[in-house]
C-alpha positions in Angstrom: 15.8 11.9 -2.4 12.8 9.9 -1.4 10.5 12.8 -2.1 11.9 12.7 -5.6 11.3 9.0 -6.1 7.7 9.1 -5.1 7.2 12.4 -7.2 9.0 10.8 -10.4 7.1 7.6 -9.9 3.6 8.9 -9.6 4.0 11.0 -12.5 5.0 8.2 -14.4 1.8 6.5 -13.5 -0.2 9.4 -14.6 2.0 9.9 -18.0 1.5 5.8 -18.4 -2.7 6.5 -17.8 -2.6 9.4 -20.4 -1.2 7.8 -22.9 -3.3 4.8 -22.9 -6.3 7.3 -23.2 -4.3 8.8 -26.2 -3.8 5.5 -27.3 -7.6 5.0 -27.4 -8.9 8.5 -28.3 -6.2 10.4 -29.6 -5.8 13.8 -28.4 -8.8 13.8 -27.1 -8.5 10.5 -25.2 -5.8 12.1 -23.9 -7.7 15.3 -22.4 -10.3 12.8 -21.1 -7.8 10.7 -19.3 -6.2 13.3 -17.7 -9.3 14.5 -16.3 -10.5 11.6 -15.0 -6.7 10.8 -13.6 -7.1 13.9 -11.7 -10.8 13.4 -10.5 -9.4 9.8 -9.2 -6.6 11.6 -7.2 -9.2 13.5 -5.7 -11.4 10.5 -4.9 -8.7 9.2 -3.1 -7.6 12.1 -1.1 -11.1 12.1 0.4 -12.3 8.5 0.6 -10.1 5.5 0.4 -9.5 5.8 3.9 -13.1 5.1 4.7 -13.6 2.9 1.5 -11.0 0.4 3.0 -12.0 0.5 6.4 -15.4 -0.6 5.5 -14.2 -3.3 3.1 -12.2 -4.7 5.9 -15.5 -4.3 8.5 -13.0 -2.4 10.5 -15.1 -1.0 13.9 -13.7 1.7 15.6 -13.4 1.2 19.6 -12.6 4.0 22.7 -10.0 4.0 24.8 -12.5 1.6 27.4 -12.6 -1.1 24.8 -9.1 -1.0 24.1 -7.1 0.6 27.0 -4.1 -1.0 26.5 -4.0 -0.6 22.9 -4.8 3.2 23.3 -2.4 3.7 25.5 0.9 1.7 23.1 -1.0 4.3 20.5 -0.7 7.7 23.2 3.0 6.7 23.6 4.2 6.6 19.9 2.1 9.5 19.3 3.3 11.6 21.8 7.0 10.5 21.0 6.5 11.3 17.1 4.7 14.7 17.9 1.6 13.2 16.1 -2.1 13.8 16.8 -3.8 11.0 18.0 -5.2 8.9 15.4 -9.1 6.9 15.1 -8.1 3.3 16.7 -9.7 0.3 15.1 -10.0 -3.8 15.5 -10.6 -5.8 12.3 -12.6 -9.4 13.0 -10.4 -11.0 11.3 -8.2 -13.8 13.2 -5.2 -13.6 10.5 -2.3 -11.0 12.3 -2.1 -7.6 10.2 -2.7 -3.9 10.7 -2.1 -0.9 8.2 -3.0 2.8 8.3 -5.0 5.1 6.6 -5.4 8.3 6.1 -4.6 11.5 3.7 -2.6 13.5 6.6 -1.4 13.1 10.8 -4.8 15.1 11.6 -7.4 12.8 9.8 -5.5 9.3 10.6 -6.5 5.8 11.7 -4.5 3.1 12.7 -6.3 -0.9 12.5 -5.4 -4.0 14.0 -6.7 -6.9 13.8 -7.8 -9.0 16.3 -5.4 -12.0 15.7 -2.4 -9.8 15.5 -3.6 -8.5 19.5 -3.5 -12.7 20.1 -0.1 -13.4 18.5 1.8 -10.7 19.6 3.0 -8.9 22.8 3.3 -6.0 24.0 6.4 -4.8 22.7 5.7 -6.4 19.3 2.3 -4.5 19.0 4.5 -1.2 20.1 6.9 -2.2 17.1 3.8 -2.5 14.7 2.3 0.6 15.7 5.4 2.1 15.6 5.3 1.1 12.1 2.2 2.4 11.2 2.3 5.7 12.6 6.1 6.3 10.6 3.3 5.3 7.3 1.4 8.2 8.5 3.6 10.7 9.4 5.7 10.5 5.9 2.0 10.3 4.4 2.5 6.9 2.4 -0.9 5.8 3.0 -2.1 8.6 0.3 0.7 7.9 -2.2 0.0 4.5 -2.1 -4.3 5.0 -2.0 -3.6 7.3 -5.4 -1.1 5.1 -6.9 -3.1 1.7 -6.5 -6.7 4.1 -7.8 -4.3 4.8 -10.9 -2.8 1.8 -11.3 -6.3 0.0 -11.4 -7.7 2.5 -14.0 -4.8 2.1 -16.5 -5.9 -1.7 -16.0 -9.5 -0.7 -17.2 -7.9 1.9 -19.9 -6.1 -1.0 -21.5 -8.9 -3.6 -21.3 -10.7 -1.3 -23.7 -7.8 -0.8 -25.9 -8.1 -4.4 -26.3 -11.6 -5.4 -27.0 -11.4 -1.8 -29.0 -8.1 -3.2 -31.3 -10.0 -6.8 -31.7 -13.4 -5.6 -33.1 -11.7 -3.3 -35.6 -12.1 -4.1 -38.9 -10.3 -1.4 -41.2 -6.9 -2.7 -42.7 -5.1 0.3 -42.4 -5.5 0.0 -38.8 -4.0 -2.6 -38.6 -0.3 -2.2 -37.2 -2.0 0.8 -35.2 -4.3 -2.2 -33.6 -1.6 -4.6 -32.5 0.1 -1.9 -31.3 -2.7 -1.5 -29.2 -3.2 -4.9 -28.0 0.5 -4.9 -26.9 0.3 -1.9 -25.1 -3.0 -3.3 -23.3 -0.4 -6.6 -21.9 2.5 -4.0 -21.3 0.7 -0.8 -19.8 -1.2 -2.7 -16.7 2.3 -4.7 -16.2 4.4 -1.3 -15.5 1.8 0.4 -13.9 1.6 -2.3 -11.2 5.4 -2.3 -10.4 5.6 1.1 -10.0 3.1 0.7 -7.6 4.7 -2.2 -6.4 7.8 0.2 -5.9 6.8 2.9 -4.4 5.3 0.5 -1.5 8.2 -1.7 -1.4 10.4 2.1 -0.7 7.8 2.9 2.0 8.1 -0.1 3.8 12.1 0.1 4.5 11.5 3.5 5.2 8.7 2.5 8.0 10.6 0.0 9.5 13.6 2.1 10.1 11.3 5.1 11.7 10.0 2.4 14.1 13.0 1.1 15.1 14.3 4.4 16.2 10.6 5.5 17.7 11.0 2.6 20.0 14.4 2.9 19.7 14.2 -1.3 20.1 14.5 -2.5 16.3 14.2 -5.9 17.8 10.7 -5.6 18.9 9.3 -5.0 14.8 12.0 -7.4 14.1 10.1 -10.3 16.5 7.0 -9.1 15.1 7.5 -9.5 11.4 8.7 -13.2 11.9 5.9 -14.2 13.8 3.6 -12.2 11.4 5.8 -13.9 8.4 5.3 -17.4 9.5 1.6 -17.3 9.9 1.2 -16.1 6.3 2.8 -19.0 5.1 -0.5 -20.7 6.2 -3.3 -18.4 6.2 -5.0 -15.2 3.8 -6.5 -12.7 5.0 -10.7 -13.7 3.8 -11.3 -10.2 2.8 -7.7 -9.5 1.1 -8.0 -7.8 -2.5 -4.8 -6.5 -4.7 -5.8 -2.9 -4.2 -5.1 -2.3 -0.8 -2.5 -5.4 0.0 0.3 -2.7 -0.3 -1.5 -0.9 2.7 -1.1 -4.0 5.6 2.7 -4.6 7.0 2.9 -7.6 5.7 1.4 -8.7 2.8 -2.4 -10.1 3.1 -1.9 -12.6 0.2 0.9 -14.7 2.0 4.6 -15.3 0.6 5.5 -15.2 -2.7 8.7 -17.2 -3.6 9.6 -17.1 -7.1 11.3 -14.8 -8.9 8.4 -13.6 -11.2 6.2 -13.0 -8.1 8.7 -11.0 -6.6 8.6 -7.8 -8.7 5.1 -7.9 -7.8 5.1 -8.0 -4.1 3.4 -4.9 -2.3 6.4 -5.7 0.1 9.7 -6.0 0.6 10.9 -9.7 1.5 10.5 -10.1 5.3 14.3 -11.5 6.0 15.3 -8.3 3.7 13.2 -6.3 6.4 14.7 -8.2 9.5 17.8 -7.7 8.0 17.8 -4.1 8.0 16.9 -3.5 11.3 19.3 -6.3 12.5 22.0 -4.2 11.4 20.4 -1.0 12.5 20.5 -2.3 15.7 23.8 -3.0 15.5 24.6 0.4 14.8 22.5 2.2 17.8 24.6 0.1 19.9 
């Protein structure tokens, strides 16, 4: 069932980025856009995971820099039958981590250095935990193509805009505003179904943690302490396109009700929640 969501969601963002281009140059807008859609798909297969490390000055570090970081990661590896994944430490004192990666053999997993100050031990096992679940149901590459699609179709409609305002024919003229409302709408429902397909992953990441560890409580302890400090601090280096990547969201809480359909994330007392009662359960 979850395979089916992802599959009918993407191709919903690649239907939404065609017809934009349609929208622009007819037919052959169309043929133009889908090209590019799939040279973008390819782009991110290869090279998000090294464009965001870089953005984020991630450095990777051995298993002498880091031993006790290396070895939480050797665990959950060995207990998910993964490979062992490139470790890296973000400079950044604001708690997060993510993954990256198009499959288990070409992996990394980053942490940054405030989240190995806040946490413990078992916390940083439930994070991890986390993270590796991201790469072993290969979310990190759904979400790199859906966020490289859901950007263009943001370009796509820009110049349906500008190109509906500057024309001057009458007879184009329903066929303009129809443009200039599909420029508001198209960039709107490409973001939440980005935003949904992440939100999807992260329930689905928690609760492979929680039975890796097989302690739901220790990703539970993390996300609150993780929550909290993002009601005070952003990450310096955050940017839209790779917030759905982090385990919690690099931009801070968003409380209304507007904001919400636009998280990267689920709520973190939904998350809590979930594995509260999945813990239940195992017992």
């Amino acid at each position: 069932m979850e395979i089916f969501k992802t599959t009918f969601l993407m191709v919903a963002l690649m239907l939404l980025f065609v017809f934009v281009g349609g929208m622009i140059g007819g037919q052959q807008g169309m043929l133009i856009a889908f090209v590019v859609a799939v040279g973008m798909n390819f782009f991110s297969y290869f090279f998000s995971d090294k464009l965001v490390l870089k953005r984020y000055r991630a450095v990777e570090v051995q298993e002498n820099d880091a031993q006790g970081l290396f070895e939480i990661v050797r665990k959950l590896t060995a207990k998910a039958n993964l490979p062992m994944p490139k470790v890296y430490i973000i400079p950044e004192q604001v708690p997060n981590a993510f993954a990256t990666g198009r499959n288990p053999k070409n992996a990394a997993v980053a942490v940054t250095e405030g989240l190995l100050n806040l946490l413990d031990k078992n916390e940083i096992e439930g994070v991890l935990a986390h993270e590796l679940c991201h790469v072993r149901h290969y979310d990190i590459l759904t979400g790199s193509i859906a966020a490289t699609i859901a950007g263009a179709i943001a370009i796509l409609a820009n110049f349906a805009k500008f190109g509906a305002m500057s024309g001057n024919n009458r007879s184009n003229n329903a066929n303009g505003i129809l443009m200039i409302v599909a420029a508001v709408v198209m960039p709107i429902a490409a973001s939440v179904i980005q935003m949904a397909i992440s939100r999807e992953r992260e329930y689905k990441a928690d609760k492979g943690a929680a039975l890796l560890t097989e302690n739901p409580q220790w990703l539970a302890s993390a996300l609150r302490k993780l929550e909290n400090y993002s009601k005070n601090y952003v990450m310096r280096d955050a940017a839209p396109q790779s917030a759905h990547m982090f385990i919690v969201n690099p931009f801070g809480s968003i409380k209304n009700t507007l904001g919400s359909l636009f998280r990267t994330h689920p709520s973190t007392a939904d998350r809590i929640a979930r594995l509260e009662e999945l813990e239940r359960n195992l017992r």
